[in-house]
N, C-alpha and C positions, 0 to 999 in steps of 0.2 A: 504493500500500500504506500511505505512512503515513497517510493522510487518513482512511482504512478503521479503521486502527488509532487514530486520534486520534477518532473516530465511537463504537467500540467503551466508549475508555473514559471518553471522556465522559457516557457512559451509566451508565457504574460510578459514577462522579462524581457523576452526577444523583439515583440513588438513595440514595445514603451520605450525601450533601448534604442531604436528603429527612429523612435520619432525624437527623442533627443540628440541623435548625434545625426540626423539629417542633415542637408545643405542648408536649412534653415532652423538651425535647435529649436525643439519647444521649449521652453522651459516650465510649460504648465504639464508636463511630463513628469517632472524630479518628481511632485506629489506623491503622483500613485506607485511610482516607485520606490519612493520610501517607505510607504504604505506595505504594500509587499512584499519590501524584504523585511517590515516589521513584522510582521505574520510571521513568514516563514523564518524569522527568527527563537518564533512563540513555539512553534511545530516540533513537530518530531526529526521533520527535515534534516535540518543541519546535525542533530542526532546520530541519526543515519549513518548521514555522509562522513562522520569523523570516525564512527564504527566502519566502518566500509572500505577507508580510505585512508587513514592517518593511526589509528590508533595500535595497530600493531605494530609498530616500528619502535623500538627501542627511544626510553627518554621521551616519547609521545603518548604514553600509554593515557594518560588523562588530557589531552587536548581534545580546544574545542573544535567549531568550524563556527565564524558567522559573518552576515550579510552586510556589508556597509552601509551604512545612511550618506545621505549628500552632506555636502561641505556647504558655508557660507557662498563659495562662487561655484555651487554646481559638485558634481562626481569629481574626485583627486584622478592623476593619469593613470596612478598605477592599478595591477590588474589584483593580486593578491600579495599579503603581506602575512610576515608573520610579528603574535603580539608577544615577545616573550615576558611581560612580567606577568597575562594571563594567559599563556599558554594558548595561543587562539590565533589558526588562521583566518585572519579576516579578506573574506571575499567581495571585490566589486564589481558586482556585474556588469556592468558600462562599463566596465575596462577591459572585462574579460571579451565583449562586444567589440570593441576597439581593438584587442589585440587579435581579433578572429580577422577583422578587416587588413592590418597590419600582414597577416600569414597572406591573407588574397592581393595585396598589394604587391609581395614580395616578389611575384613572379614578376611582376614587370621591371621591380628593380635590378633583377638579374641581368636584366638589358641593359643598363646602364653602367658607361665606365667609369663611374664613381665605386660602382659595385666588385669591381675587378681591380681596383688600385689596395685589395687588403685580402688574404683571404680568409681569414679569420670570419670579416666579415660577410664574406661573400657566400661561405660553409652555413652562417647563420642562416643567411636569407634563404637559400637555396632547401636548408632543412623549415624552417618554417616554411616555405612554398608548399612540402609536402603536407604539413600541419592544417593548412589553411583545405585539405580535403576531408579533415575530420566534420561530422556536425559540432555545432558550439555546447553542446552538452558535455560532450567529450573531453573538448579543449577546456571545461570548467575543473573536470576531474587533471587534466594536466596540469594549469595550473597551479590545483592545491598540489598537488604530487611536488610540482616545483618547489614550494616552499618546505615542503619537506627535505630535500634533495638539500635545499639551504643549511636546514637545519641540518644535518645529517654532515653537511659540507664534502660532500661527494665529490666537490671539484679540486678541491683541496692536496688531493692524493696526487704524487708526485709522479711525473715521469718515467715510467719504468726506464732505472740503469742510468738516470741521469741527472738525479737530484734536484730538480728544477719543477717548478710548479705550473701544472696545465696554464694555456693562456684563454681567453673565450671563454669565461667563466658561464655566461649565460647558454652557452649554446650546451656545451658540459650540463649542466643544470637540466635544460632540457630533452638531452640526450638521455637521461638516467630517468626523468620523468616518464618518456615516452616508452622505454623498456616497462619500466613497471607498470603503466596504464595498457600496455598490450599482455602481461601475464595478469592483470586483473577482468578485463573485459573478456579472455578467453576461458579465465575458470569462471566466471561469472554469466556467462551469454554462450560461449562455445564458438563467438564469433571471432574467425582473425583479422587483426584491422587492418593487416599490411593486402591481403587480400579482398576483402570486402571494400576498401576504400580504394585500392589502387596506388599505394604508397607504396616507394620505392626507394628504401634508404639504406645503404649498408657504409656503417662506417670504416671498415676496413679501408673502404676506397677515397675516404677522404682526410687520413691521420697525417700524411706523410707531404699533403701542402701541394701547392702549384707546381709542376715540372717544364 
């Protein structure tokens, strides 16, 4: 039921989301979107989603999950954080909105030779491209997963054989989200994302940089 219910109003979410960050923001929008993620702050929802998602990982065992409210000028940019003094990833859904748009932009940035003067950043865009084939429901569970991966500081881990510490923190980060959001979605659903979406990532083929 709650999953049903979390489907529901992320849909709600998607459309409100729709009309706030349109070519012409509404901002009689924020409203009922604070509304709704007040709700589903009340629910069982966010509940769920920390059992589901977050709670088994060591040093997270009592964290929460919950919804942002708007800020004084509107939704902050970023997509999710983490609260360490309450233990609580806090999600914003207008970001996570934004950063789904950001995944669909990417492919065109790939065109660009801005895009190719780094490749660092080039690895990101080009993995978010893939990203941006997920539904945004998906991409909500990846980015809690992110913040997890934060916590956890997965990127942290050195080089193997050369003492030096990964660079692309962000992409690292999401590269360890994405792994675990495809062993959660396939014991959970039986579905595989890289198949059913048509994602095509393997990073073997991208460790070793521009030749």
């Amino acid at each position: 039921m709650a999953l049903r219910t979390l489907n529901a109003t992320w849909k709600q979410l998607e459309k409100l989301a729709g009309r706030y960050l349109g070519k012409k923001p509404e901002k009689a929008a924020i409203a009922p979107i604070d509304e709704l993620c007040q709700r589903t702050n009340e629910s069982r929802i966010v509940d769920a989603l920390a059992n589901l998602l977050v709670r088994h990982y060591t040093g997270l065992e009592k964290a929460g999950i919950a919804f942002a409210l708007s800020e004084r000028k509107g939704f902050p940019a970023w997509s999710t954080r983490f609260d360490p003094d309450h233990s609580l990833i806090v999600v914003n859904p207008v970001g996570v909105f934004k950063y789904q748009r950001a995944c669909l932009d990417a492919v065109k940035t790939l065109n660009t030779p801005q895009a190719r003067e780094s490749f660092q950043l080039y690895r990101l865009q080009a993995f978010m491209a893939e990203l941006g084939k997920l539904p945004s429901r998906f991409l909500l569970f990846l980015l809690i997963l992110d913040q997890v991966g934060r916590f956890k500081e997965v990127s942290k881990a050195e080089k193997r054989g050369t003492g030096e510490v990964p660079e692309n923190v962000d992409y690292l980060n999401l590269l360890w989200a994405f792994k675990e959001l495809e062993t959660f979605i396939v014991e959970n659903t039986g579905v595989n994302l890289r198949s059913e979406y048509g994602i095509f990532w393997y990073e073997s083929e991208w460790v070793a940089g521009n030749k």
